[in-house]
C-alpha positions in Angstrom: 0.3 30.8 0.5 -0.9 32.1 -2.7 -2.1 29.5 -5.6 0.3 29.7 -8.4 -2.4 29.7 -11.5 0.1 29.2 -14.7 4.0 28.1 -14.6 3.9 31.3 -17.6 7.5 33.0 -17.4 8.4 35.9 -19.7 9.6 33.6 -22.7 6.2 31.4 -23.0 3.8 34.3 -22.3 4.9 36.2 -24.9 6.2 33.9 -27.5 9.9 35.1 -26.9 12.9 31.9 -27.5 14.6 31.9 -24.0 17.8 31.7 -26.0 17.0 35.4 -26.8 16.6 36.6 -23.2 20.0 34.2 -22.3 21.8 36.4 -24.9 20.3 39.7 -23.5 22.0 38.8 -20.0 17.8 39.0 -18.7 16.9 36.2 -16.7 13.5 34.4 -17.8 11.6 35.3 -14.4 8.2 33.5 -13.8 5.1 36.3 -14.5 2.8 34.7 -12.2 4.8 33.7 -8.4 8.4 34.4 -7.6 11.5 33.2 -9.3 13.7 32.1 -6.6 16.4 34.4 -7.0 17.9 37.6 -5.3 19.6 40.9 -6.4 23.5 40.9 -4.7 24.1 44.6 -4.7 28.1 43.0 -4.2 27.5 41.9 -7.9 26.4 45.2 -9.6 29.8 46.7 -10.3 30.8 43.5 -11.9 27.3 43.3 -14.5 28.0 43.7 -18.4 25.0 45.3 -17.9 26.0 49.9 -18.2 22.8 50.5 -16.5 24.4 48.8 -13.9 28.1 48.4 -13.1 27.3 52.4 -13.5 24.0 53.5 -13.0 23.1 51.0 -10.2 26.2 50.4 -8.7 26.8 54.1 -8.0 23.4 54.8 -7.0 24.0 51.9 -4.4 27.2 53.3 -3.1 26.2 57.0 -3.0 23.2 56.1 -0.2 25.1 54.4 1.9 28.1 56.9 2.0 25.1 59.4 2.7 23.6 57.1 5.5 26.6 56.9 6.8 27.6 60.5 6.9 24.4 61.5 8.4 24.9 58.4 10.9 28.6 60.0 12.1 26.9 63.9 12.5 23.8 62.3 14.6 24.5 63.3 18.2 21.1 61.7 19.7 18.6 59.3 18.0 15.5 60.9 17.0 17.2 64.5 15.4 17.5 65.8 12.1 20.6 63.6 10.9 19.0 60.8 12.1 15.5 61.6 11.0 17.3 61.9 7.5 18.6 58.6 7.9 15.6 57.0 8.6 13.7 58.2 5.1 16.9 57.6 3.7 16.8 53.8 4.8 13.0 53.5 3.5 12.6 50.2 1.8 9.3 49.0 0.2 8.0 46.1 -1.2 8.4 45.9 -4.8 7.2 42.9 -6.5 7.6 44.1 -9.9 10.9 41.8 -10.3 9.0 38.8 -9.8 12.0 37.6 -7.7 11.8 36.3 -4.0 10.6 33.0 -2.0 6.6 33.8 -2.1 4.4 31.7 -4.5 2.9 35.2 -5.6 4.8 38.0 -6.8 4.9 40.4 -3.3 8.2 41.6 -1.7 9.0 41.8 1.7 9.9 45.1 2.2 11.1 46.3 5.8 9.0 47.3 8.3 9.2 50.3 11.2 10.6 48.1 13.9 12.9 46.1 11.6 14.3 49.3 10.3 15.0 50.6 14.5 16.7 47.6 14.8 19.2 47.9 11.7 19.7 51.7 11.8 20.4 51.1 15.7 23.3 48.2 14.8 24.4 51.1 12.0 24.8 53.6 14.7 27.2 51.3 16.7 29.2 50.2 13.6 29.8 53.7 12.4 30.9 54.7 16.4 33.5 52.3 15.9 34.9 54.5 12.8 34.0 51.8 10.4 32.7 54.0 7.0 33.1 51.1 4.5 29.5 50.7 3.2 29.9 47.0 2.5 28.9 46.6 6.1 25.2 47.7 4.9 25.5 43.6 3.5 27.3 42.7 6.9 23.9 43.5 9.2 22.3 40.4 7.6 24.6 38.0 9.1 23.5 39.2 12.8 20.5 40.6 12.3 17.5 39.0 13.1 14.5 39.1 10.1 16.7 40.5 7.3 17.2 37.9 4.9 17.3 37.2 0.9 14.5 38.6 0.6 15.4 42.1 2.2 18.2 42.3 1.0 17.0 42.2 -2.4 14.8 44.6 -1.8 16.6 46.9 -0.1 18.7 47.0 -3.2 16.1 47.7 -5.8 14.3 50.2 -4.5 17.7 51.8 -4.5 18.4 51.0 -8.3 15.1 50.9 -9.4 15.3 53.7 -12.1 18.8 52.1 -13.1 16.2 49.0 -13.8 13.8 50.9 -15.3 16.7 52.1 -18.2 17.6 48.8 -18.6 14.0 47.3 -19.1 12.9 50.2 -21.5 16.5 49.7 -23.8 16.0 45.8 -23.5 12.6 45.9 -24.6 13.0 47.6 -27.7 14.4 44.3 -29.2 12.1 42.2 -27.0 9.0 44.7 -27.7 6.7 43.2 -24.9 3.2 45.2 -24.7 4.0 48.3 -22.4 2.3 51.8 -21.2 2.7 54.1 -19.0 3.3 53.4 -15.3 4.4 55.8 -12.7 8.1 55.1 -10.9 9.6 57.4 -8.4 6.8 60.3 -9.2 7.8 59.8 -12.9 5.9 58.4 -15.4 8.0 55.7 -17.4 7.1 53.1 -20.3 7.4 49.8 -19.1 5.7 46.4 -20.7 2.9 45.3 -18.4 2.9 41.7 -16.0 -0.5 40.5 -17.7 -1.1 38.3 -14.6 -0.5 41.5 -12.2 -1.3 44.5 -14.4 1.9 45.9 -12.9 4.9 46.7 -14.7 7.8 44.0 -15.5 10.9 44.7 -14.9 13.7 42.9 -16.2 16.6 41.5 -14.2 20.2 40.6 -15.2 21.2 37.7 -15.1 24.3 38.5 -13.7 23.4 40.3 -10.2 21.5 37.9 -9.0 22.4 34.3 -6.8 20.1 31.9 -4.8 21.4 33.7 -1.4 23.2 37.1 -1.0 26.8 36.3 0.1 25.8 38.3 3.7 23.0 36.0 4.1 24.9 32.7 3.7 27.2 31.3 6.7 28.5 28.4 4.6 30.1 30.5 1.7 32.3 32.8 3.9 33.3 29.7 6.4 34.2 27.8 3.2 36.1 30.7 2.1 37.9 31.5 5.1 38.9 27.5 5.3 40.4 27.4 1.8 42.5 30.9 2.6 45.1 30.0 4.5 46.8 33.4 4.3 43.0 34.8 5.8 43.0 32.0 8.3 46.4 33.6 9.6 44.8 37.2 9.4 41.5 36.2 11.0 42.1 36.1 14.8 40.5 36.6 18.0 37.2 35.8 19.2 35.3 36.8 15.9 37.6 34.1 14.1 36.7 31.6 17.0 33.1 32.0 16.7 33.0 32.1 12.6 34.6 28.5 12.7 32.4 26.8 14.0 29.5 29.3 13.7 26.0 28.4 13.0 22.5 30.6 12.4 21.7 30.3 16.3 25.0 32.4 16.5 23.9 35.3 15.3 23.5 37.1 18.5 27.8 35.5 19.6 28.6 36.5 16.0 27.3 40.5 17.0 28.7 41.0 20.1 32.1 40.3 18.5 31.7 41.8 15.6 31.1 45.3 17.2 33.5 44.9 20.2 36.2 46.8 18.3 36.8 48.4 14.9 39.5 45.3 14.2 36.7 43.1 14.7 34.4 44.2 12.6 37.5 44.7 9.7 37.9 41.4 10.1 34.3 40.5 9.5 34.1 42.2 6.3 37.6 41.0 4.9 35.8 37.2 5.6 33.1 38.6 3.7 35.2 39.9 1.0 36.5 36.8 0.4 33.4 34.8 -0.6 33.7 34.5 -4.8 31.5 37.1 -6.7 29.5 34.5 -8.8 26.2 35.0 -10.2 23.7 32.1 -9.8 25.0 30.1 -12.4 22.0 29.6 -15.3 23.7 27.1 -17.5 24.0 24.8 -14.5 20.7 25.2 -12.7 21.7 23.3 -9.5 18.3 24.9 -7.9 16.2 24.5 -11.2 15.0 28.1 -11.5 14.8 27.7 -15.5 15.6 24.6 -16.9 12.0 23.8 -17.1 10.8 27.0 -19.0 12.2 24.9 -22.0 9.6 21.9 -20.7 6.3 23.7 -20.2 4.8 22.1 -23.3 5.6 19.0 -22.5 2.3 17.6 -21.9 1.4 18.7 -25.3 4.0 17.4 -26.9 3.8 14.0 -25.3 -0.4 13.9 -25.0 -2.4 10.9 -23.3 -5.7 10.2 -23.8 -7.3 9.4 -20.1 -10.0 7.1 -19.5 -12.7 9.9 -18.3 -11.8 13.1 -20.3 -14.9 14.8 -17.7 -13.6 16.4 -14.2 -13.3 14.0 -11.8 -17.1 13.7 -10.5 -15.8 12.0 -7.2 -12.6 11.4 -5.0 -12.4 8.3 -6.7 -12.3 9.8 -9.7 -9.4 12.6 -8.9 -7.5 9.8 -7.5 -7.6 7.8 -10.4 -7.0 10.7 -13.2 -3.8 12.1 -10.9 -2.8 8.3 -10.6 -2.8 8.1 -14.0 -0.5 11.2 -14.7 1.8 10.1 -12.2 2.4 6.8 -14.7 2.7 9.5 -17.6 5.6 11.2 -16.0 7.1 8.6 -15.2 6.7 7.0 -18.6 8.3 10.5 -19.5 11.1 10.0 -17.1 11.9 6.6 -17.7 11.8 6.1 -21.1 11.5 10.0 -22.7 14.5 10.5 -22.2 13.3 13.2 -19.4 15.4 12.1 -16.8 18.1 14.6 -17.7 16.3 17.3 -16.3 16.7 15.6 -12.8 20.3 16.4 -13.4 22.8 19.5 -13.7 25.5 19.3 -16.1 27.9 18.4 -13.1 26.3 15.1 -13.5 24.6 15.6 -9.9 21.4 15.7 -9.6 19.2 18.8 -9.1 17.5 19.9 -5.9 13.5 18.2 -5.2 12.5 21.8 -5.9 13.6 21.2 -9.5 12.1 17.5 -9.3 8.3 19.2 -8.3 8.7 22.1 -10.9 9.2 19.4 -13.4 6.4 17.6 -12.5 3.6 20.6 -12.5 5.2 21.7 -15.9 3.8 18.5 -16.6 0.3 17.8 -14.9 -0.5 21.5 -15.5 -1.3 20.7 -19.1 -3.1 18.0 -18.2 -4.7 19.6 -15.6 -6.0 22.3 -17.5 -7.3 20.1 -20.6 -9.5 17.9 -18.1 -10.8 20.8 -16.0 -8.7 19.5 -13.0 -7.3 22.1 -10.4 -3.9 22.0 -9.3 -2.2 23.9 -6.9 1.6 23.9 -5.8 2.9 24.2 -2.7 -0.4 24.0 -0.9 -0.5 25.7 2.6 -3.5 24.9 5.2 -1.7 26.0 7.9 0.4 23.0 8.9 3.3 23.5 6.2 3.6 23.0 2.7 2.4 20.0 0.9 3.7 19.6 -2.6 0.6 19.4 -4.9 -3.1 19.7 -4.1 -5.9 18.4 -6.8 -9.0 19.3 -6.8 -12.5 19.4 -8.6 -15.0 20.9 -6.3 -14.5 20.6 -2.5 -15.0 17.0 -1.9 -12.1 15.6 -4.5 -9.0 16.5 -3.2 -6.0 14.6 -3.8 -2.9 15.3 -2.3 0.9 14.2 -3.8 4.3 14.5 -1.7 7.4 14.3 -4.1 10.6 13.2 -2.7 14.0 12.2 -4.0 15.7 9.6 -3.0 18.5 11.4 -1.4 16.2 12.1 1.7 15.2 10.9 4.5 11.6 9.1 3.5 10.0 7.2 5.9 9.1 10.4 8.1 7.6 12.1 5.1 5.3 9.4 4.3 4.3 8.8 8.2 3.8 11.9 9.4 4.1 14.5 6.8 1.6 13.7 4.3 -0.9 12.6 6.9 -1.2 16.0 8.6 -1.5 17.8 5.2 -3.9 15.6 4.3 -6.0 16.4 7.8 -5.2 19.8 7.6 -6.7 19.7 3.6 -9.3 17.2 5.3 -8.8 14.8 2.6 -8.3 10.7 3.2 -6.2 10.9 -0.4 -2.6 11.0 -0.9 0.1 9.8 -3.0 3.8 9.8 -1.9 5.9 9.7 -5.4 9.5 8.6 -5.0 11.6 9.5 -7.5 15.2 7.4 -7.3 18.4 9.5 -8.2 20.7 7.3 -6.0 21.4 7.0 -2.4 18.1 4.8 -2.2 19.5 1.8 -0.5 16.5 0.3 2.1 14.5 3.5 2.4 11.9 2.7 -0.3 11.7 -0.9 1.6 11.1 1.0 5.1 8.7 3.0 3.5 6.3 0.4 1.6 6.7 -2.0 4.7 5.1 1.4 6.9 2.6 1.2 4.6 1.9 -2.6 4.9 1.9 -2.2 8.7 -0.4 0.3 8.5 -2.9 -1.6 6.4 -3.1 -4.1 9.0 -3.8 -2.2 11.9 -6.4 -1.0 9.7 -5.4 2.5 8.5 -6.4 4.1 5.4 -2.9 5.3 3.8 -1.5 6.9 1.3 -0.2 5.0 -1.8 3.4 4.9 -3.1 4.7 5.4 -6.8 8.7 5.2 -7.5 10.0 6.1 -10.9 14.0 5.5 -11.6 15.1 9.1 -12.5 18.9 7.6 -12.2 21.1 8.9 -15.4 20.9 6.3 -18.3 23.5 5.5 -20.9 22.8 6.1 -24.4 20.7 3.7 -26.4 23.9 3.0 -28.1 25.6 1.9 -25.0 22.8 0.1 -22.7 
C-alpha cells in the first residue's frame, strides 16, 4: 500500500474555502490518495450538473445501446461484431479523479480476462432479448472482481470529455494552475494534480455514493422489503434467493437471473427500486470531508513537546507519539472536538472518520518534529492504522478503535502481528468511547495485565471519551 505523504485536498492546496467548491456542486477530493467515493453512472441524468444529465448521461447510454446492438448481430465470439464489442468495452485506469479505495491515486481499470468474463454474461443477457442497458450496472451483483471501483471506472472513461467540460467551465471561477494535457488524442486545458503532475479533474458532488447501487446487496434487499407492492411482483426463484441473499450468492443469484427474460426483469425492477441518492456531504456518515475543515488543527491548537529533535531512539518515538495521543484527546475531550466523531444524525461516524481525524492531527505535528507518519500501513499482514517512524529502528505502531467494536481481538492479535510484520516491539491501542463500551475496555486492560505477568512485552492502552457532551450551559 502506498504512503499517503500530505492529507492536502483541493481546498487546502490551493487556498480555495470548501464552501466555494460545496456551492459549485465539486466535491473536495483528496490530491494526494483516493477519496473514497465512486461515480453511479444511475445518478448522471439526475446531476444539476449540463455537462452531465446531458453530456455524460447520453454518452453513457449511447455505448451501451451500441454494445448491445453489436452483442444481438454477433453470431460466434471472436468476429467482427464481437471484436467491436470488445474495444468498445475497453476500460482503463484513470486515476485523474482521485476517487477509489487505494491510498494512492491509481484506478482499477479492467483487465483482458475480467473483460471475457463480463462480455461473455452480456452475450447471455442480451440472448434472452433483454436490451435495457441498466443491466450493464446489473453484472456487478454476479460478477466476480467488478466492484466500486470498476464500476467507477468503467463510467469515466466513458464520460471523460463530459468531465473534462465541466473541469475547464468550473475552473474559470476556481482558476487552479492548469496546462495543457492530452485526453482522448485531444489536447485540453486542465489544472495540474501538483502531487501527480497529472491533470485534476473535478467530480460532482452529486453522481457519486460510497457504493454503486449494483454493487450493494443491502440497498436493493432493503428496498424490496419496504415495497410491498414489489414484494408481490418479485416472485420465483430470483425473489427466493434475493431474500435471504448474501455476497457468497453471487454464483445462485446468476444462474437465476439468466434462466429466463422474466427473471432477469425482475432483477433490474429490484434494482430500480433502490433510491437515487448521492452520498450525502452535509452528513458525512463515512467522513470523506468533514475533516478538510480540521487539517490545521494542530496549528491552531500547538503544543510544545519535551524533545523538539526526531526521536533519536524507540524510546523516544514512543514517548513523542504518546504524547500526541494526550493532545488529541485533550482536543477531544475538552476542545470541543468531539463533534467530529459524530454525524448530524446524532450517530456517530464510522472508525474511518475517527483515524482521519486523528492524522489531520499528528500530521502537523509530525511534520514540525521531523517525525514520519504513515497511514494505513501495509507489511503484508493487513493494515495497521498508523506507523511512526524516525529512521528504521524507531517504529511505533497505533491501532484506533471505537468503542462500538469488538476490542479485545484487536488488541491480542491484531496489533501484535502488525507489529511483527513491521518488526517493531511498540504499539499503542487507542480506544476512543462513543458508546456501547460496556466491559470491553475492562477485558481489554485485564489482557494486558495477564500478559504482563506471563512476562510479555505489550502494547499500551489509551481511551479518550469521544461520547457527545451537553453544552457548557447545560453540564
Amino acid at each position: 500500500m502506498a504512503k499517503i505523504k500530505s492529507p492536502a485536498t483541493i481546498s487546502t492546496e490551493f487556498d480555495i474555502d470548501p464552501e466555494d467548491l460545496f456551492r459549485l456542486g465539486i466535491i473536495d477530493t483528496q490530491l494526494a490518495s483516493d477519496t473514497n467515493l465512486f461515480i453511479d453512472p444511475l445518478l448522471l441524468e439526475g446531476s444539476a450538473h449540463p455537462e452531465i444529465n446531458t453530456g455524460a448521461a447520453t454518452a453513457y447510454e449511447q455505448r451501451f445501446e451500441l454494445i448491445i446492438k453489436l452483442l444481438r448481430v454477433s453470431e460466434v465470439k471472436g468476429d467482427l461484431p464481437w471484436r467491436k464489442v470488445e474495444k468498445l468495452f475497453k476500460f482503463s485506469e484513470i486515476s485523474w479523479t482521485c476517487l477509489g479505495y487505494s491510498s494512492s491515486v491509481r484506478g482499477a481499470g479492467f483487465g483482458k480476462e475480467l473483460t471475457t468474463h463480463a462480455l461473455d454474461t452480456a452475450a447471455q443477457i442480451v440472448r434472452l432479448g433483454i436490451t435495457d442497458i441498466d443491466f450493464f450496472m446489473g453484472l456487478s451483483l454476479f460478477e466476480e472482481g467488478i466492484g466500486a471501483d470498476r464500476i467507477s471506472d468503467m463510467t469515466t472513461n466513458i464520460i471523460i470529455k463530459d468531465l473534462v467540460r465541466l473541469t475547464q467551465r468550473v475552473n474559470k471561477d476556481l482558476k487552479i494552475p492548469s496546462r495543457e494535457f492530452k485526453v482522448e488524442g485531444e489536447l485540453q486545458e486542465l489544472p495540474v494534480n501538483p502531487y501527480t503532475d497529472s491533470p485534476l479533474i473535478f467530480v460532482p458532488t452529486d453522481i457519486v455514493r460510497d457504493l454503486p447501487i449494483a454493487t450493494d446487496w443491502s440497498d436493493i434487499s432493503r428496498a424490496v422489503k419496504e415495497n410491498e407492492e414489489l414484494r408481490e411482483r418479485v416472485s420465483g426463484k430470483i425473489g427466493q434467493i434475493w431474500s435471504t441473499m448474501t455476497k457468497k450468492d453471487k454464483a445462485n443469484i446468476k444462474n437465476a437471473a439468466l434462466s429466463s427474460k422474466e427473471s432477469f426483469e425482475q432483477l433490474l425492477e429490484m434494482l430500480r427500486e433502490v433510491p437515487l441518492e448521492p452520498y450525502d456531504f452535509t452528513r458525512d456518515e463515512n467522513g470523506e470531508s468533514f475533516w478538510v475543515k480540521l487539517t490545521k488543527i494542530g496549528f491552531e491548537y500547538p503544543v510544545k513537546f519535551k524533545n523538539s529533535t526526531a526521536p533519536a531512539t524507540a524510546e523516544e518515538a514512543v514517548a513523542f507519539v504518546e504524547e500526541m495521543i494526550l493532545q488529541f484527546q485533550d482536543l477531544i475531550e475538552n476542545k470541543g472536538i468531539w463533534k467530529e466523531l459524530w454525524s448530524d444524525d446524532k450517530k456517530p461516524r464510522r472508525e474511518k472518520a475517527a483515524q482521519r481525524l486523528f492524522f489531520t492531527m499528528a500530521y502537523s505535528y509530525c511534520k514540525a518534529n521531523n517525525l514520519d507518519i504513515t497511514p494505513e500501513a501495509d507489511a503484508g499482514n493487513g493494515p495497521v492504522d498508523f506507523k511512526f517512524s524516525s529512521g528504521f529502528n524507531n517504529r511505533v505502531l497505533v491501532e484506533i478503535k471505537l468503542s462500538t467494536n469488538s476490542l479485545l481481538h484487536g488488541y491480542q492479535k491484531q496489533l501484535e502481528i502488525y507489529k511483527t510484520a513491521e518488526d517493531t516491539d511498540h504499539g499503542i491501542y487507542l480506544v476512543i468511547d462513543v458508546g456501547g463500551l460496556g466491559q470491553k475496555y475492562a477485558e481489554v486492560q485485564r489482557a494486558r495485565r495477564e500478559a504482563i505477568e506471563r512476562g510479555e512485552k505489550t502494547s499500551k492502552i489509551f481511551l479518550i471519551d469521544g461520547n457527545r457532551k451537553a453544552s457548557a450551559s447545560k453540564r
